[in-house]
C-alpha positions in Angstrom: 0.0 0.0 0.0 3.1 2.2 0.9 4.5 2.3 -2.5 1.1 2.3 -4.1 1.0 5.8 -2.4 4.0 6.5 -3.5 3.3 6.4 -6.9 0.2 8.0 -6.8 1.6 10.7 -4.9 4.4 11.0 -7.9 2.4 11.1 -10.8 -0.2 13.8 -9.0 3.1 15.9 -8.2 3.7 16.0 -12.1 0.7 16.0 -13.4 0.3 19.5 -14.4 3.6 19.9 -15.5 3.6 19.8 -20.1 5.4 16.6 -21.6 7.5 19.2 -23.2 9.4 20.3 -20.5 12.7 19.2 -18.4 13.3 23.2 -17.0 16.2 21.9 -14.6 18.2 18.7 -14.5 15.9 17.0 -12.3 13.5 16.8 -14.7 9.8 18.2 -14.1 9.0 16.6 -10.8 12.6 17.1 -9.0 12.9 12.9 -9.2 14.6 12.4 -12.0 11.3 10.9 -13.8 10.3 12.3 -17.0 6.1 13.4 -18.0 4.2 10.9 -19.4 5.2 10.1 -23.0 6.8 7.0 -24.6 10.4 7.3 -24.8 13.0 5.6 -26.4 14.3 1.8 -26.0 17.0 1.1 -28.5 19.4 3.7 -30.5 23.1 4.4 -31.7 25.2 6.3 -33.9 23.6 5.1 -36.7 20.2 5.0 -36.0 17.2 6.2 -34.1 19.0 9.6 -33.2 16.7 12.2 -34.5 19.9 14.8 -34.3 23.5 15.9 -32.9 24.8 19.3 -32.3 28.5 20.3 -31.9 28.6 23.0 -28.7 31.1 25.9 -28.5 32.8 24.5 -25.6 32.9 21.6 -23.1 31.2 20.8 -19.5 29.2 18.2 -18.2 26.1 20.5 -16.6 23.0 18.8 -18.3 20.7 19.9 -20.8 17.1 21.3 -20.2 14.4 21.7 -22.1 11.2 24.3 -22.2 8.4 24.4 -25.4 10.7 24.2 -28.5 14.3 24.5 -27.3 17.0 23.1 -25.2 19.4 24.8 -23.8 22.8 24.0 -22.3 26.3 25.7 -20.9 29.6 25.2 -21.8 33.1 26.7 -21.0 35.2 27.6 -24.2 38.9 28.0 -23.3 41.7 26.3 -20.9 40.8 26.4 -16.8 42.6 25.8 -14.1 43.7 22.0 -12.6 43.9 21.7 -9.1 47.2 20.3 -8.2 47.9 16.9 -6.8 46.6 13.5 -7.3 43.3 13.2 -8.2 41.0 10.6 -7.3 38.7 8.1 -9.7 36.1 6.7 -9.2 36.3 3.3 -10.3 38.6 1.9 -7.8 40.6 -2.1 -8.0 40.7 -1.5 -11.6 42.7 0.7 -14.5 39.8 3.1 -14.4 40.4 3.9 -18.2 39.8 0.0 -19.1 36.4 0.3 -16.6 35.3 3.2 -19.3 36.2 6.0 -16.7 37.9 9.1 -18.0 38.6 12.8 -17.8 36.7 15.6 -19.5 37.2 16.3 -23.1 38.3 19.2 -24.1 37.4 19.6 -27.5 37.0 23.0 -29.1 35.2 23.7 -32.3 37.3 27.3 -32.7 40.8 28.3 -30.8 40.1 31.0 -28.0 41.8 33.5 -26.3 40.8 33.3 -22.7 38.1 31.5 -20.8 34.3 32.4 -22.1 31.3 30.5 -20.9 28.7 30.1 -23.2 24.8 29.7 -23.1 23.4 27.4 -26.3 19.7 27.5 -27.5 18.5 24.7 -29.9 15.4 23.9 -31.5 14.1 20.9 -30.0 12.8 19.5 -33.1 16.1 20.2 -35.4 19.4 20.6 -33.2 19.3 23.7 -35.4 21.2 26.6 -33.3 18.9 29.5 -32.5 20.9 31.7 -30.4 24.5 31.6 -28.4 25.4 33.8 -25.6 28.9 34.2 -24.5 30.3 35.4 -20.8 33.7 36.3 -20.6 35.6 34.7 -17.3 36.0 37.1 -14.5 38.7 37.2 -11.8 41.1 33.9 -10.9 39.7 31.2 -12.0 39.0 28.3 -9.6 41.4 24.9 -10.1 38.9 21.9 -10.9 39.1 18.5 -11.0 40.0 16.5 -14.0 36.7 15.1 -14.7 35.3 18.3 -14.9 35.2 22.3 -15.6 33.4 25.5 -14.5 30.7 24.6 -16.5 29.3 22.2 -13.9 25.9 23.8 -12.7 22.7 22.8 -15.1 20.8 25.8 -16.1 17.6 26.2 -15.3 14.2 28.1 -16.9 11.1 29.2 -15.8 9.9 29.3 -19.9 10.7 33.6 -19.6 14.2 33.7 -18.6 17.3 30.9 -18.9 19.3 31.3 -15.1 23.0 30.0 -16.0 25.4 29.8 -13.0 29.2 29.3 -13.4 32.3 28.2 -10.9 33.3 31.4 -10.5 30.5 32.7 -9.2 29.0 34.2 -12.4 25.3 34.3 -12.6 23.3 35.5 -15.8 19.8 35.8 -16.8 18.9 35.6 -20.1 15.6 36.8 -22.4 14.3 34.0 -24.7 15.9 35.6 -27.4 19.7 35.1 -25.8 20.4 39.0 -24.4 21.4 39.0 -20.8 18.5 40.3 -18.1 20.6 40.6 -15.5 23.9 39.5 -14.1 25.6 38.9 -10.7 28.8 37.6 -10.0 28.8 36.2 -6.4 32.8 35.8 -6.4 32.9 39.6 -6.4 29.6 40.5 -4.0 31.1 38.0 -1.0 34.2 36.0 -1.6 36.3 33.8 -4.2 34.4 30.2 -4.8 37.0 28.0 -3.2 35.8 24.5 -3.0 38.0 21.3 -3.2 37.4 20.1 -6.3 35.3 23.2 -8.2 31.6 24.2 -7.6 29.5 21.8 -8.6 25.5 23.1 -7.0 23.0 23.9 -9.5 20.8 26.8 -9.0 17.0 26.7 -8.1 13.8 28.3 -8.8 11.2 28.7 -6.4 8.4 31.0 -6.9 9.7 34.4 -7.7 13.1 33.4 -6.2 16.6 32.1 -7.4 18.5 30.3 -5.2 22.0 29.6 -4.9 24.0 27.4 -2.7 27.5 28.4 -1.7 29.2 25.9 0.6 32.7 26.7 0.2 35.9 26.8 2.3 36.2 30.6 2.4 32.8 31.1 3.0 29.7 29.3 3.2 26.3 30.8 2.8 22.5 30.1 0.7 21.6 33.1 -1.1 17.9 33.8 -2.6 17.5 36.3 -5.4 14.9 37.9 -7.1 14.7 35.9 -10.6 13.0 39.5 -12.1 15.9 41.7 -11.0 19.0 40.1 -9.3 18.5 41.7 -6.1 19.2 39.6 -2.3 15.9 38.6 -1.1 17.9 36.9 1.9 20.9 35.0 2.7 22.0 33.0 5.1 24.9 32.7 6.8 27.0 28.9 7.6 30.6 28.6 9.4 33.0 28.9 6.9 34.4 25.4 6.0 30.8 23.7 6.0 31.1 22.9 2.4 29.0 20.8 -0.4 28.9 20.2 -3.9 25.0 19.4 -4.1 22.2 21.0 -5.3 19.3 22.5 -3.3 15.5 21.3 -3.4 12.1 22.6 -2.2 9.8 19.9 -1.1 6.6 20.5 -0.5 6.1 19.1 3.5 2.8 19.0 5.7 3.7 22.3 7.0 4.6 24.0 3.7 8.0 24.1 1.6 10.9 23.2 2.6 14.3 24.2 1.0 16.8 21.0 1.3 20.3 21.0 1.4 22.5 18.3 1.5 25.8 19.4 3.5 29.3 18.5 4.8 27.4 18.9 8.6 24.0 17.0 7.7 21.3 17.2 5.8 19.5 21.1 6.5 16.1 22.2 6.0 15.1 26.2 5.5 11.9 27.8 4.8 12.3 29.3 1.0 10.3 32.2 1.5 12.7 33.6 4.3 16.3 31.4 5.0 14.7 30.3 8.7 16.0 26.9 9.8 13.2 24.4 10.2 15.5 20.8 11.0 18.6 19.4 10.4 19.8 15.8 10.7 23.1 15.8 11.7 25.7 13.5 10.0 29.6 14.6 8.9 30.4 13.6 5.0 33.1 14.2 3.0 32.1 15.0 -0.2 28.0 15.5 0.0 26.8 15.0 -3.8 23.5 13.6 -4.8 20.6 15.7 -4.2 17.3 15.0 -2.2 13.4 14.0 -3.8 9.9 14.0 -2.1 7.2 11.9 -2.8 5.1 14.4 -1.3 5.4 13.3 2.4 8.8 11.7 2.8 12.7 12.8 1.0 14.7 10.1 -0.4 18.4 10.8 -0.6 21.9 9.4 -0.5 24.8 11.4 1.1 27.6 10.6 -1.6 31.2 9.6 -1.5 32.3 6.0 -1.5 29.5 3.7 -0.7 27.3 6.2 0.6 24.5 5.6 3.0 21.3 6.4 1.7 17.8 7.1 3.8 14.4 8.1 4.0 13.5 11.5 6.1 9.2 12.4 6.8 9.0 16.5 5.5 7.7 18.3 8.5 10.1 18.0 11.2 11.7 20.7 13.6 15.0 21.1 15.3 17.2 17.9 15.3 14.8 15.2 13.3 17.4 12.4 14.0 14.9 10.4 16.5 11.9 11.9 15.0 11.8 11.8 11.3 14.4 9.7 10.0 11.8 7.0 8.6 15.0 4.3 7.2 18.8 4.5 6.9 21.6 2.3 5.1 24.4 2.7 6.6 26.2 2.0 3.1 25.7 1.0 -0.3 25.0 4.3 -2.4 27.0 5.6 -5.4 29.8 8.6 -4.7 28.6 10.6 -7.0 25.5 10.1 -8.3 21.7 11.0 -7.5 19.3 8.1 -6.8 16.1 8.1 -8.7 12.5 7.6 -7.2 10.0 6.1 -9.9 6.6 4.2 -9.2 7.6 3.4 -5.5 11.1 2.3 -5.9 14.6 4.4 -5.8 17.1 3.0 -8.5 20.7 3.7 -8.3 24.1 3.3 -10.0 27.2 3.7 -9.3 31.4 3.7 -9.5 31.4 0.1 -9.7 28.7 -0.7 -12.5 26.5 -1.9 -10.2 22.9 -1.0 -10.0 20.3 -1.3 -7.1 16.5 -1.2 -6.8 15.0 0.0 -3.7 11.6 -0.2 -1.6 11.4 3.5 -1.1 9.0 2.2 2.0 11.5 0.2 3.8 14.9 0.9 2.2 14.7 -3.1 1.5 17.1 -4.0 -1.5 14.9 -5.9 -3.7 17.5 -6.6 -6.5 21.4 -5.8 -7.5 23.0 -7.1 -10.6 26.3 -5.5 -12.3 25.7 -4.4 -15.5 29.4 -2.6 -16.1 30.4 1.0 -16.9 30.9 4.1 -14.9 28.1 5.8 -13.5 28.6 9.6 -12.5 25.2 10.9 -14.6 22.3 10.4 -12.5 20.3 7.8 -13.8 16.5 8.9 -14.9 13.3 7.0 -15.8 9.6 7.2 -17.7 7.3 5.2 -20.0 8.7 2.2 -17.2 12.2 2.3 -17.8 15.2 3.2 -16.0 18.0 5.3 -17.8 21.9 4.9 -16.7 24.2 6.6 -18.8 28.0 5.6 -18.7 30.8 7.9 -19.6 31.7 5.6 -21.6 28.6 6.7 -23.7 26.7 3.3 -23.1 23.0 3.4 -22.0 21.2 0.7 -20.4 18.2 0.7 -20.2 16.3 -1.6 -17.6 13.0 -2.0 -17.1 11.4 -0.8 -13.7 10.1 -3.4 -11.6 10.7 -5.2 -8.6 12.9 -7.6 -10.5 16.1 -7.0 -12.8 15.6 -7.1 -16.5 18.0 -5.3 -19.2 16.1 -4.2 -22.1 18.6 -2.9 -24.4 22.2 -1.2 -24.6 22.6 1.8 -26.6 26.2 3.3 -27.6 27.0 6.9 -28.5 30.3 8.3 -29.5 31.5 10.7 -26.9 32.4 11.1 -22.7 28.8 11.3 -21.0 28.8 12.7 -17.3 26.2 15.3 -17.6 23.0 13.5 -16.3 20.5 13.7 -19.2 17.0 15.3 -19.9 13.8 13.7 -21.2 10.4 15.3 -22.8 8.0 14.8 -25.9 9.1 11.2 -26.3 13.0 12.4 -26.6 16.2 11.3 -24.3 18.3 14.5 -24.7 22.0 13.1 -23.8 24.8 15.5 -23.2 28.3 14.6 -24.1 31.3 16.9 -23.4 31.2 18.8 -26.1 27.9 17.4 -28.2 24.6 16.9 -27.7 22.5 14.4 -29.0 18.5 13.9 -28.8 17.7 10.6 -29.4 14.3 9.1 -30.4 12.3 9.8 -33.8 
């Protein structure tokens, strides 16, 4: 009955969203699950890709997609590497032989400097409507290998396109491509100093943008006015409580709630004003993956290596840690990537090429099998199958269910990190420096 309700509570919670649209990389209902519409089974180079566009630059934020176009961000032009070793994910094997590798950095013309750039295409064409291009300001932050400071997904309300950047650039853009607005948060507050390079997407919410900033310097969730730019409120963290997640804004018993998955624990604010309504304290390393609601509980994983993963009931105050925490796995989730909650179940995959199906009502495994590849792209599902998308460019496609069954593998050309975006019976899929929307 649990996950009946579950379900339910899913498909009302997207219901009045179009088919069209995927405006952040969440996808329409913040779980990863596309509108109703058939999608895709089997594709590859050769066939069943309606088209493929070249982009300016490279990154791995994913696409999103609003009426007729999808948009995505790209940085043209050499950043920064942090120094020293830097880690893999696959681990007991060459990762380049487990089909892990680092971002490609493919450029379709030679620049002078860094730019990041904001790509319109026709949904129905790949044709290229409009390109915007930000020039770098300031220092620029060292990165990992795997990626650059074009690492935040964009996000749209259907007026405006909100484009964030690891340096702390922000830009709003008109549907025909000229800049709104701009902010550049490095400048307003302090450098974006963060490990291994920003990596939080921002978030609409009403008439309100918000950005979160958990970096070494300074540590801080900021909400802007999406019409003008201007601080609506901002919240202050110690400085060193750091993450490289996105926010969310479920919608609890007592109203929103603004998630935040953190170095300290997993936070909840109210989104109209930056007011602390619980926390659920628990150190991590390197907090990822993002939250989802079914409407009455969140379903997260913490990230880094073999993460634990839980369920939290919305509505709680203060510490929720003998309150609200519903289920918790001690271990078992991916480092990097989101879990994703479809028709009462979460799926994950991860590092290793394993893949997981869980009773989002007990946290109960019901199945794990190893399908191979290198999961850092959030996996996403619809039409009742379950999307994971290798860097390796290899999709499998499962189909959802209590038990394991691989419908098909699909191969692209390309190194796929960017998680990707569904609508109107398309998979968009984002490769470095290409995208692809597959499905006739």
């Amino acid at each position: 009955m649990r996950g009946v309700l579950i379900g339910l509570l899913t498909a009302l919670a997207a219901a009045p969203l179009a088919a069209n649209d995927w405006p952040h990389w969440r996808g329409p209902s913040g779980t990863g699950v596309a509108a109703s519409s058939a999608l895709p089974s089997t594709w590859s180079a050769k066939a069943n890709v309606a088209w493929q566009a070249p982009l300016e630059g490279a990154g791995v934020s994913s696409p999103i997609v609003w009426g007729d176009r999808v948009y995505v961000t790209s940085q043209a032009g050499d950043g920064r590497r942090q120094s020293g070793r830097h880690p893999t994910l696959a681990q007991g094997v060459d990762p380049a032989a487990a089909g892990e590798s680092t971002l490609a950095a493919t450029l379709r013309k030679p620049r002078t400097g860094v730019v990041f750039v904001v790509e319109a295409f026709d949904r129905a064409t790949g044709t290229r409507v409009w390109s915007h291009e930000t020039a770098a300001e300031g220092e620029l932050p060292p990165v990992h290998d795997k990626h650059n400071l074009a690492t935040a997904s964009p996000v749209t309300d259907g007026e405006r396109v909100y484009a964030w950047f690891g340096t702390g650039q922000l830009v709003a853009l008109d549907a025909a491509g000229k800049p709104v607005w701009t902010r550049n948060l490095a400048t307003d507050y302090a450098p974006f100093d963060i490990n291994w390079g920003h990596g939080s997407s921002p978030l609409l919410h009403g008439d309100s943008i918000i950005l979160l900033c958990y970096h070494s310097q300074m540590s801080y969730l900021l909400a802007l006015d999406k019409r003008t730019g201007r601080v609506q409120w901002k919240v202050d963290r110690p400085a060193g409580v750091e993450s490289y997640s996105s926010p969310v804004v479920a919608r609890g018993p007592g109203g929103p709630e603004l998630i935040v998955n953190s170095s300290t624990g997993v936070e909840s604010f109210d989104p109209s004003s930056g007011k602390t309504l619980w926390h659920y304290p628990e150190v991590n390393r390197f907090p990822i993956p993002v939250a989802m609601t079914d409407g009455t509980h969140l379903y997260m994983s913490r990230g880094y290596r073999s993460s634990p993963y839980m369920a939290i009931r919305l509505g709680g105050r203060g510490d929720i840690t003998s309150s609200h925490v519903a289920w918790r796995v001690p271990t078992g989730a991916p480092y990097v990537s989101s879990l994703v909650l479809y028709e009462g179940l979460l799926y994950m995959g991860g590092e290793n090429g394993v893949v997981s199906a869980i009773d989002a009502g007990t946290g109960r495994r019901l199945w794990q099998e190893r399908i191979g590849g290198v999961f850092t792209a959030s996996p996403i599902a619809g039409d009742g199958k379950v999307y994971f998308v290798s860097e390796s460019g290899e999709t499998v496609v499962l189909k959802a269910g209590r038990t394991a069954q691989v419908l098909s593998r699909n191969t692209l050309p390309g190194h796929f990190v960017a998680s990707p975006a569904a609508a109107a019976g398309r998979l968009f899929l984002r490769a470095d420096d290409r995208l692809y929307a597959v499905g006739q």
